[in-house]
C-alpha positions in Angstrom: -5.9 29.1 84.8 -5.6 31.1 81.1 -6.9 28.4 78.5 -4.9 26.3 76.3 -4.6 27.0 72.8 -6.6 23.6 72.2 -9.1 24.4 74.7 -9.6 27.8 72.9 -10.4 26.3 69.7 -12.3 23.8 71.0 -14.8 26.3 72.9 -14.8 27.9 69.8 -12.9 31.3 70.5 -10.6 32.1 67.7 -7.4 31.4 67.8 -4.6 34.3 68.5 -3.2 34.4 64.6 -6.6 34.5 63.0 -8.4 37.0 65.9 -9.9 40.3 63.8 -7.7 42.9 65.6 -4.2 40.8 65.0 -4.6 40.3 61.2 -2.7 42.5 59.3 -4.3 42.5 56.1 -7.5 42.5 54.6 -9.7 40.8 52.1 -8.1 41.1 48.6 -9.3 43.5 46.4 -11.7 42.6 43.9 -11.1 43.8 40.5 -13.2 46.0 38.3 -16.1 43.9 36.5 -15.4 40.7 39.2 -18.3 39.8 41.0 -16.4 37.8 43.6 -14.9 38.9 47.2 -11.8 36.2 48.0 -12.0 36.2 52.3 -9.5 34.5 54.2 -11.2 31.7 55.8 -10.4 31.6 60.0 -8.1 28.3 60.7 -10.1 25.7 62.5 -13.4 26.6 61.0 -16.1 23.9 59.2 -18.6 25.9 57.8 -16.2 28.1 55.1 -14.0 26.9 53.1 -11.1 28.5 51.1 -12.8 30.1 48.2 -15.0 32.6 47.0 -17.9 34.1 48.5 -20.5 36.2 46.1 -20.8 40.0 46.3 -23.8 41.7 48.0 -26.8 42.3 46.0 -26.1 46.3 46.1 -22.3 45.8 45.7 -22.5 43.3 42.5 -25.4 45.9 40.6 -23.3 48.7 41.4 -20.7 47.1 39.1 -19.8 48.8 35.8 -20.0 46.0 34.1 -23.7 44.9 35.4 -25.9 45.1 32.6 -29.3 45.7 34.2 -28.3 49.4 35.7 -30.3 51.3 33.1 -33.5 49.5 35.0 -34.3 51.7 37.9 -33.6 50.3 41.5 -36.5 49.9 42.7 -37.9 48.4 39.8 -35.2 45.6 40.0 -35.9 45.0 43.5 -39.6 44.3 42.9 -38.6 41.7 40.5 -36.4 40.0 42.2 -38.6 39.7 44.7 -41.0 38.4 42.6 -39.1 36.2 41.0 -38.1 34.8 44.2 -41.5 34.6 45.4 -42.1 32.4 42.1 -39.8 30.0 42.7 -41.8 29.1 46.2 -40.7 27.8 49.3 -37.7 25.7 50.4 -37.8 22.8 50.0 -40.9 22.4 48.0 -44.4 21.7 49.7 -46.1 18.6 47.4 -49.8 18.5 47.3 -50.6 15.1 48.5 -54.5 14.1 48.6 -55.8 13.0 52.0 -58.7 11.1 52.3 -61.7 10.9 53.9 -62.6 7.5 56.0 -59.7 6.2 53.9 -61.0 2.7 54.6 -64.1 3.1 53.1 -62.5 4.4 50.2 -59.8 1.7 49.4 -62.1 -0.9 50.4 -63.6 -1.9 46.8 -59.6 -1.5 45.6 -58.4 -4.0 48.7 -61.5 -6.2 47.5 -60.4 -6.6 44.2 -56.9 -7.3 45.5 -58.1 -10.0 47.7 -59.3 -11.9 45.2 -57.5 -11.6 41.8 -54.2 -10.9 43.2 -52.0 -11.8 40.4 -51.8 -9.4 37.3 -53.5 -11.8 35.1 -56.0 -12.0 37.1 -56.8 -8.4 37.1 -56.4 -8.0 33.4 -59.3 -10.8 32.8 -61.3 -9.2 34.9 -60.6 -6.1 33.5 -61.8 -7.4 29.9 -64.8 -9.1 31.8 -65.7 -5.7 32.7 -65.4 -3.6 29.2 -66.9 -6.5 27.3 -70.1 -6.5 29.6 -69.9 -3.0 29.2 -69.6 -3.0 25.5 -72.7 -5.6 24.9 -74.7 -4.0 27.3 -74.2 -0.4 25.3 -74.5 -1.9 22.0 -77.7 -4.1 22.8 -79.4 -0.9 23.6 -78.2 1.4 21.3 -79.2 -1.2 18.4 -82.8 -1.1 20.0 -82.5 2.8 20.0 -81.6 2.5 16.3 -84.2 0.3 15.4 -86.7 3.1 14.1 -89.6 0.8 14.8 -92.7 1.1 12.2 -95.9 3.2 11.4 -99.1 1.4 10.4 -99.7 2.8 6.9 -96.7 4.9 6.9 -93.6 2.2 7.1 -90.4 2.6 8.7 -90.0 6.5 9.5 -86.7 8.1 8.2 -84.5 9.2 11.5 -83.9 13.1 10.7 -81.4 15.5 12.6 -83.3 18.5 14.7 -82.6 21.4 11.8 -84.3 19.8 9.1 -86.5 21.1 6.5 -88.8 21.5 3.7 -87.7 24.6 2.5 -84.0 26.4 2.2 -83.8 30.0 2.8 -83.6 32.8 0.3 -83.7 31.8 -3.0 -82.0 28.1 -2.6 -85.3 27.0 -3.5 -85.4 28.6 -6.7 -87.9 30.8 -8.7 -91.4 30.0 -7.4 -89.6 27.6 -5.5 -89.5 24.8 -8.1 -86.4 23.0 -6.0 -88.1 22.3 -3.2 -91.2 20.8 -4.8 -93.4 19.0 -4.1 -95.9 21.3 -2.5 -98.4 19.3 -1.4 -100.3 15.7 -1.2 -97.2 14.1 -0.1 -96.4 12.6 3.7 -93.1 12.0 5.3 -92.4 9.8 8.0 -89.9 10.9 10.4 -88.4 9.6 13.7 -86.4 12.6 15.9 -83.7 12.7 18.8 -84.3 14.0 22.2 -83.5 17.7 23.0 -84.4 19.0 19.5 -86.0 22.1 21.7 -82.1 23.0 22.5 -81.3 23.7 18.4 -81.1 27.3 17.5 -80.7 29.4 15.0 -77.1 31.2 14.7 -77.6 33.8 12.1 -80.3 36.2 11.5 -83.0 34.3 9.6 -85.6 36.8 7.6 -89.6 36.0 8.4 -91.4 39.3 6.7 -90.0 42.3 8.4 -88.9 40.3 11.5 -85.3 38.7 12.0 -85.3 35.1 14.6 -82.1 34.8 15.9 -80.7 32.4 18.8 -83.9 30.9 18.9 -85.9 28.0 17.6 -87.3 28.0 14.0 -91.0 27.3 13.9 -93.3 29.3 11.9 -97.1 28.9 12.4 -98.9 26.4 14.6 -102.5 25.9 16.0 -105.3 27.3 13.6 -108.3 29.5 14.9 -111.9 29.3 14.2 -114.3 32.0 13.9 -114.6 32.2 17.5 -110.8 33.1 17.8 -110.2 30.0 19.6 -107.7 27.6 18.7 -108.3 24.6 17.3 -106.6 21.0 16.9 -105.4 21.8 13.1 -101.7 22.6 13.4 -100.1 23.8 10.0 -96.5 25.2 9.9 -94.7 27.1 6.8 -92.5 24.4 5.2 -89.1 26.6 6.5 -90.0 25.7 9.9 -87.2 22.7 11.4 -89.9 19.8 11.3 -88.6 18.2 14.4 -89.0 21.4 16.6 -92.8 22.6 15.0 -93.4 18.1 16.2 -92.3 18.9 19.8 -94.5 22.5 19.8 -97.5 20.1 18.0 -97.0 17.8 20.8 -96.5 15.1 18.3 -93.1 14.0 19.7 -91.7 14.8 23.5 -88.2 16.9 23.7 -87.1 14.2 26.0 -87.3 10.9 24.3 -87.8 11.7 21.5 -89.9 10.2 19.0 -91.9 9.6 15.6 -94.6 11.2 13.7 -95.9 11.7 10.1 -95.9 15.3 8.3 -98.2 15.6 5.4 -97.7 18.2 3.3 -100.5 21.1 2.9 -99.9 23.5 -0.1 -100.5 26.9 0.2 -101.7 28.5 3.4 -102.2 31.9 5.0 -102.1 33.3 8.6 -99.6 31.3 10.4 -100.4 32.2 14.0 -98.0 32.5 16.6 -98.4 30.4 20.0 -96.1 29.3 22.4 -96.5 25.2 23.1 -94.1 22.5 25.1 -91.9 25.1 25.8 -91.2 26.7 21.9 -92.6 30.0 21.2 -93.7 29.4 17.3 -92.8 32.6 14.9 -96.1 34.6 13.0 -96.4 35.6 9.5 -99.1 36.9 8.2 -98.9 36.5 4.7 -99.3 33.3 2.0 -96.3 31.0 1.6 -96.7 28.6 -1.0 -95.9 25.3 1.0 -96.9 24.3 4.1 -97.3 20.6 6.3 -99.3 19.8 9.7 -99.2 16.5 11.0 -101.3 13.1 10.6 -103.0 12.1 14.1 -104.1 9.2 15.9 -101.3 7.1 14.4 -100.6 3.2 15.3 -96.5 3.3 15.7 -94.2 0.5 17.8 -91.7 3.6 17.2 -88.6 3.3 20.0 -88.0 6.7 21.6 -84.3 7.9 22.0 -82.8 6.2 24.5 -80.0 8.0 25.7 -81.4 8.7 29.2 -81.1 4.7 29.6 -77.8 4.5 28.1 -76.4 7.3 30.0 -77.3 5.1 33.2 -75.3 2.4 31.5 -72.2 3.9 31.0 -72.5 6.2 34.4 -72.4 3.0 36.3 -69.6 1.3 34.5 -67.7 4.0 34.9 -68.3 4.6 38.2 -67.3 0.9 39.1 -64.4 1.1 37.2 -63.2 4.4 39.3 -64.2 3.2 42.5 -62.2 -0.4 42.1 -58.7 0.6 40.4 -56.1 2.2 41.7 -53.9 1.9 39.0 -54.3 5.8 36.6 -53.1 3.9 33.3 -56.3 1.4 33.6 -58.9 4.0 34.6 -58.0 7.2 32.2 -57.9 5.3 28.9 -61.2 2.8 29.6 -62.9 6.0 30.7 -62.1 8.3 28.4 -62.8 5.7 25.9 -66.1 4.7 27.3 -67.2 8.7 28.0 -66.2 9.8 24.0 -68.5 6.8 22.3 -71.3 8.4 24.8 -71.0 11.6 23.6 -70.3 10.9 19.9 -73.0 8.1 19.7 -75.6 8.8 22.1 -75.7 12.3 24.1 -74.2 14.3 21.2 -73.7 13.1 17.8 -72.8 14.8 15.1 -75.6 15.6 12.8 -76.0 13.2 10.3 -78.6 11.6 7.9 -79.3 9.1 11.0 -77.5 5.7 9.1 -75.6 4.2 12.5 -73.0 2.7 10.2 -72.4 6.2 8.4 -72.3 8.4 12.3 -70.1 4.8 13.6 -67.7 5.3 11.5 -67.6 9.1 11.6 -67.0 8.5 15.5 -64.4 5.9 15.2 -62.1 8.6 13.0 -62.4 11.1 15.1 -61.7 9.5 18.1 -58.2 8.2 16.7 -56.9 11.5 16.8 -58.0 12.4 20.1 -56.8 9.0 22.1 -53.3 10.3 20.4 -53.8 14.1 22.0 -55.4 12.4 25.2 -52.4 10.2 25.7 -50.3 13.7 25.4 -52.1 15.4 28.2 -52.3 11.9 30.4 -48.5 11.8 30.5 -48.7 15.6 31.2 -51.1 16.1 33.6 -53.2 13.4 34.4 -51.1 10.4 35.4 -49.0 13.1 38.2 -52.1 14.2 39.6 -53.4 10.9 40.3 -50.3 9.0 41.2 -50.4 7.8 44.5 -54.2 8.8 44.9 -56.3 7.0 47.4 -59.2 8.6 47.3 -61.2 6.7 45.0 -64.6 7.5 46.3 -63.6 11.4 46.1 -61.8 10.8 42.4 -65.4 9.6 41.3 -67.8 12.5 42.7 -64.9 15.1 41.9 -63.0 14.0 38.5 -65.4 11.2 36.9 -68.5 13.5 37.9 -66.6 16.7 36.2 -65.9 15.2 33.3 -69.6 13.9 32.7 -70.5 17.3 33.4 -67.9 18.5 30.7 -68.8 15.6 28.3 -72.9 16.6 28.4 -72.5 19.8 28.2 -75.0 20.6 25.7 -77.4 19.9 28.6 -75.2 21.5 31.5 -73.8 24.4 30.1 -76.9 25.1 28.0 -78.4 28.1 30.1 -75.2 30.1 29.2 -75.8 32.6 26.5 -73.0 31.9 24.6 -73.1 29.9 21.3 -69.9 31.0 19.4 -66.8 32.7 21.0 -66.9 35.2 18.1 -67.2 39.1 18.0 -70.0 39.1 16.3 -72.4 36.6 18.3 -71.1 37.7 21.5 -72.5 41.2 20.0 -75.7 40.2 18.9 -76.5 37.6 21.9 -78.6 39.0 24.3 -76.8 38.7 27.8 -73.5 37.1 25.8 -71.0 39.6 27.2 -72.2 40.1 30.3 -72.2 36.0 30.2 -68.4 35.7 28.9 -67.5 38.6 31.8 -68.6 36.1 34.5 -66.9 33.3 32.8 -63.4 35.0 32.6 -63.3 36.2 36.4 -64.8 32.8 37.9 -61.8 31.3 35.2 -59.4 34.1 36.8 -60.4 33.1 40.1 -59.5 29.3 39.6 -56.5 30.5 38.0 -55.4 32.1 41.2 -55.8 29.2 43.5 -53.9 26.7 40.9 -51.0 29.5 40.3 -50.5 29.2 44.4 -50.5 25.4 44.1 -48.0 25.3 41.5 -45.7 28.0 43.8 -45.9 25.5 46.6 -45.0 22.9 44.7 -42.3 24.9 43.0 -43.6 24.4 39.7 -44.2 28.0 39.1 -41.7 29.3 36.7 -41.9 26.7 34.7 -46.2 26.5 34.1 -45.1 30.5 33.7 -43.3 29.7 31.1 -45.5 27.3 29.0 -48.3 29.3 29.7 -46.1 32.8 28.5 -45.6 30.4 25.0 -49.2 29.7 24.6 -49.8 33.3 24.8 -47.6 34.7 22.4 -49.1 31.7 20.0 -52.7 33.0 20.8 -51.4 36.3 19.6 -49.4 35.1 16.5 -53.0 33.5 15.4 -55.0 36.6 16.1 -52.4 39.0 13.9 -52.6 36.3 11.0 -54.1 38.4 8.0 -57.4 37.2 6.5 -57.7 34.2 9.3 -60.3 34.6 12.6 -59.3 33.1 15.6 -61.8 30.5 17.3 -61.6 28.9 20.8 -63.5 25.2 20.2 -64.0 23.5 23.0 -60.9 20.9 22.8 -58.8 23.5 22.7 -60.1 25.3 25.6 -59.1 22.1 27.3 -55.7 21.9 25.9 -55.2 25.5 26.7 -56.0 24.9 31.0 -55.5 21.3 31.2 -51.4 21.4 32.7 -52.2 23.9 35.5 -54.2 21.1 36.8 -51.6 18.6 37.4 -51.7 19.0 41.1 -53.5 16.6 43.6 -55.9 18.6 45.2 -59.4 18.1 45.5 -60.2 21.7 43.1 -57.9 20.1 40.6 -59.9 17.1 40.4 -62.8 18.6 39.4 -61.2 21.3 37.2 -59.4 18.2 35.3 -62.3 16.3 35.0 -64.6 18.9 33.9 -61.7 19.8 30.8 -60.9 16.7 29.5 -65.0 16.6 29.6 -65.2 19.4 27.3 -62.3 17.7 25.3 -64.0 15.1 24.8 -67.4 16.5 24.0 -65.9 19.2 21.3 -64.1 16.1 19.7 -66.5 13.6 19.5 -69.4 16.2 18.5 -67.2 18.8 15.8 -63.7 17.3 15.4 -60.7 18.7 15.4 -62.1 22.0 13.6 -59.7 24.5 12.9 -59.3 27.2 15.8 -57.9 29.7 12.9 -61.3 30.2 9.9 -61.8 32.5 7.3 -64.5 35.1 7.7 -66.7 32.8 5.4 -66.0 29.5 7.4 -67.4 31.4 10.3 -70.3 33.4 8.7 -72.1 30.3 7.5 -75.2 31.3 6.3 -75.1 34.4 7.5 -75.2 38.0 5.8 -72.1 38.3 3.7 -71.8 42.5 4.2 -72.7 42.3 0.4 -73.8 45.4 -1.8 -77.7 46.1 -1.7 -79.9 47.2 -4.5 -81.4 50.6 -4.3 -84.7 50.2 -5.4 -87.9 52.9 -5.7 -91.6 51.9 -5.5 -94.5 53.4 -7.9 -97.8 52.5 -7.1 -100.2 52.7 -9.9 -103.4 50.7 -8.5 -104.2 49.2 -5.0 -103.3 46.0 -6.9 -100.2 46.9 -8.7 -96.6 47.8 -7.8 -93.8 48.4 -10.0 -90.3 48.5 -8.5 -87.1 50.4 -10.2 -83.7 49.7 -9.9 -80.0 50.6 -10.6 -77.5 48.7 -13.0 -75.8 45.9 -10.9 -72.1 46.3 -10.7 -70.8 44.3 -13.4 -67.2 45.2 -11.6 -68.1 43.7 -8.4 -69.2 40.7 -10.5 -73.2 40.8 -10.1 -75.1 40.2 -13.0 -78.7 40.7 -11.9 -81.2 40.7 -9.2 -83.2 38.5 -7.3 -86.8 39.2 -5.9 -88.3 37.9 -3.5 -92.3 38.0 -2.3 -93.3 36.4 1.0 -89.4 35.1 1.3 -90.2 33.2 -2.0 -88.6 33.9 -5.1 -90.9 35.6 -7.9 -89.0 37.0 -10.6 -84.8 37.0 -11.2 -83.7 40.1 -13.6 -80.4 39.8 -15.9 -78.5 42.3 -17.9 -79.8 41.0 -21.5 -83.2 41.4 -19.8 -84.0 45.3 -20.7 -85.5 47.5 -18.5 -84.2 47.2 -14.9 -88.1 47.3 -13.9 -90.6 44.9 -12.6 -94.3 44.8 -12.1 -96.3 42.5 -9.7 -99.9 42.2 -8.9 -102.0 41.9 -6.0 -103.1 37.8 -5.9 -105.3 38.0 -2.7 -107.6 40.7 -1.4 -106.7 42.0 2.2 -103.1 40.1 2.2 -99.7 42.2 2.9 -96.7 41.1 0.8 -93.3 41.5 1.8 -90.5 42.2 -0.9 -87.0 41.6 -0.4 -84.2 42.5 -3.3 -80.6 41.4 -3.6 -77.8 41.1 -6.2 -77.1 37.7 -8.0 -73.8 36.6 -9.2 -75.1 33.9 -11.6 -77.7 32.3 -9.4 -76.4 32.8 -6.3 -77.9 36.2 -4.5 -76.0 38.2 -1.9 -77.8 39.8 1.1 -81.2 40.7 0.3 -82.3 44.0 1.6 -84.8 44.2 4.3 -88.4 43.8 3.7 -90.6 46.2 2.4 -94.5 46.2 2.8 -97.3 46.5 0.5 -99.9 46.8 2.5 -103.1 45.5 1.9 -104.9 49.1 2.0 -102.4 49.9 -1.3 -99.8 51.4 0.7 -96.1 51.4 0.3 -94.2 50.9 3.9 -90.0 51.2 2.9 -87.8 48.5 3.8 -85.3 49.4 6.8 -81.9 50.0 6.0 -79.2 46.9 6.4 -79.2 43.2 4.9 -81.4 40.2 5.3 -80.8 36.5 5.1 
């Protein structure tokens, strides 16, 4: 029996009017420039409606009216594939966090539960918590601030780990009058831990050698006859005083401590040794000040405490990760509790030591940066960890990142980078080869988060941002006269939203960049990441013009030393010498004859002559240093500046 017309539709055979071979007539033409084919729909079907249906791919681009033809085929092909590819799969694959023994983990979050289960009762408790955690902190930090006292000496003076007697070229002024007195004088001084770490940035002039990227501690142990050392340490009074203590063995790198510097005039033959981990600097020439250090001192001086305190506020915050599940209680207590760390106790900025003076510094700086840090919470870190459950894997992964990030003037100190500039990633031994292992591991990570974001189908949008930040990166390296820097908070701001999803990579990542946030904050401020050349230079060379001077040697003990007019155009008015990196004589144009004559003081002694325009009484770069030797000779200075 032939079907009914019912049955027909209802197995799903077309029907006779709307079979392929009986319709008459086609689908309508489209017109020129329309992208759209209009189809007759089949009577009795669900899935197509009346309407219109878009054009094939290679039927819409062969349109005259398509605007992309110039762009060769196969070049629009590729991008659509990758712009498909972007866009990720369908429908979207959310990261979601799965924990280990998830019992073990939500245990200490149940426990709190169980017992304070109303919202008031987890706020007291909450307040409980961060007051204990405040007294505890501030008890112990006012002990580490209590500089203790010296038998004889007083209460020692709490120094930062660059400080000195002396300032370099001729700060000090002729003969070095500023930075009297010379001698019979002591100094009681109390320094941090991890003085060894402080450096050097910019060439630094000892005689003919140049220290760079390396601590600054001229002399040390003196020898006798014999050649062997003895227990008389004297250093030249440029040396950072806290260092040449650590390399004296007076204080420890570690904790820490407090000593007494006396003063000791004029010296000769500092000797170079390397001690507690410091290789000391030689010169063998006289420099008019010098100190060594009082023993066998009676002191109840307090050592820094920071290794105690970091204990503190490691297990606070470790309690406080493990026990709330709740992101808008654990990011601001932590990042709150981390940034006083850093900017009180593991890193603070360098000050004259007053607590009251470095408090308040802290306090305005970390105003600013809870505002920022709210910013990026709503951005990135409240997503990531909404929803999260794996409390005990939060704290190892994002809590131990960002103390990593947060100390990382002790965990990042190997790397041979000090200043993403040209010019110190030129001049640092293994810098670049440093910064080329940094981008690809940073490339790397890249990779794996770009894939996280397809899945999630987040992709085109992070491409965007991240296409904006890039063309501002370039806008600030184009501006004229300005230097682009990349601190450390903005290194953070830079890579913190490709970490918004909840894996366990991210958590790390995250935790390890708002670290650095909050280190570069709490340590420099918001510095500017666009300088001028000056800002960055420091007290570097400044490039400057440099006499050109000739030597005549008329006796083994005298030198007389020639030079050209100073260019009154480039607004120098005279010149600046210096002997033994002291200044001993300043020329000016009313002065006469552009000559100068010096005499041998000591028998057998070298002496090492530096010259340099002056603009007033400030001197440019100083030229190299030349050597009278102490056989009468005259060595020439090396071409290039000095500092």
């Amino acid at each position: 029996m032939a079907p009914s017309k019912t049955d027909a539709g209802a197995a799903g055979i077309p029907e006779a009017d709307s079979l392929p071979w009986e319709q008459d007539d086609g689908p309508e033409p489209s017109t020129s420039g329309s992208s759209t084919l209009h189809v007759r729909s089949r009577a009795g079907s669900s899935d197509i409606e009346d309407g219109d249906r878009q054009l094939p791919v290679w039927l819409r681009e062969s349109s005259k009216s398509f605007h992309w033809r110039w762009v060769p085929y196969p070049l629009r092909h590729f991008a659509r594939t990758v712009a498909a590819w972007t866009k990720g799969p369908d429908p979207p694959q959310m990261q979601k966090l799965t924990p280990f023994f998830p019992d073990v983990q939500e245990a200490p979050v149940k426990l709190v539960a169980k017992y304070f289960p109303k919202p008031i009762h987890k706020a007291a408790l909450l307040a409980v918590f961060l007051f204990c955690w405040l007294l505890t902190f501030s008890l112990v930090l006012h002990h580490s601030a209590s500089a203790g006292n010296i038998k004889g000496y007083g209460k020692p003076q709490p120094i930062w780990c660059g400080a000195s007697y002396w300032s370099g070229g001729n700060s000090c002024g002729l003969d070095g009058n500023r930075c009297r007195p010379f001698d019979n004088a002591n100094f009681a001084f109390q320094c941090p831990a991890n003085c060894k770490a402080v450096h050097v940035l910019n060439p630094h002039a000892v005689g003919t050698q140049e220290i760079n990227y390396k601590p600054f501690v001229i002399g040390g142990p003196q020898q006798n006859e014999q050649g062997q050392f003895t227990s008389d340490y004297v250093y030249r009074a440029d040396s950072f005083l806290c260092q040449a203590a650590i390399h004296a063995g007076v204080v420890g790198n570690q904790k820490g401590g407090c000593g007494v510097a006396r003063l000791a005039g004029e010296h000769t033959n500092f000797i170079s040794t390397k001690r507690n981990g410091i290789e000391s600097i030689a010169f063998d020439a006289p420099f008019p000040k010098s100190f060594t250090f009082v023993t066998n001192l009676t002191s109840d001086c307090t050592k820094d405490l920071r290794w105690p305190l970091l204990a503190v506020t490691v297990i606070f915050t470790s309690i406080l990760s493990l026990s709330t599940a709740s992101p808008t209680i654990f990011f601001p207590c932590v990042f709150t509790m981390l940034f006083f760390h850093v900017g009180l106790v593991s890193d603070p900025p360098s000050t004259t030591g007053d607590y009251a003076s470095l408090s308040s510094l802290v306090i305005g700086r970390f105003l600013p940066a809870a505002f920022v840090a709210a910013v990026f919470y709503r951005h990135s870190v409240k997503p990531q960890q909404k929803d999260l459950r794996a409390y005990i894997e939060r704290t190892v992964l994002w809590l131990g990142g960002a103390w990593v990030g947060s100390l990382n003037n002790y965990t990042f100190d190997f790397i041979p980078i000090q200043r993403l500039t040209p010019s110190d990633l030129r001049a640092q031994p293994g810098a670049r080869l440093a910064l080329v292992i940094i981008v690809v591991l940073l490339f790397s990570i890249a990779l794996g988060q770009i894939w996280y974001l397809r899945l999630e189908g987040r992709l085109p949008k992070y491409l965007g941002i991240y296409i904006v930040m890039g063309g501002f990166l370039i806008i600030c390296v184009i501006v004229p006269s300005l230097n682009l820097r990349i601190h450390h908070y903005f290194l953070a701001l830079l890579l913190l939203p490709g970490t918004r999803i909840q894996t366990r990579p991210s958590l790390l990542y995250q935790g390890i960049l708002v670290g650095l946030f909050i280190n570069g904050t709490a340590r420099w401020g918001f510095d500017s990441i666009l300088q001028t050349t000056a800002a960055l230079r420091g007290d570097g060379q400044l490039n400057s013009l440099l006499p050109n001077v000739t030597a005549t040697i008329s006796t083994a003990h005298n030198i007389t030393f020639n030079w050209a007019n100073p260019p009154l155009d480039k607004g120098y008015d005279g010149v600046s010498v210096l002997v033994n990196d002291v200044e001993r004589y300043r020329w000016y144009y009313e002065e006469g004859e552009t000559e100068c004559t010096f005499e041998r003081k000591g028998e057998g002694e070298k002496e090492y002559f530096r010259f340099a325009y002056m603009s007033g009484s400030s001197a440019a770069d100083f030229t190299k240093a030349g050597v009278w030797e102490s056989t009468g000779e005259w060595r020439e200075m090396d071409k290039g500046p000095s500092k």
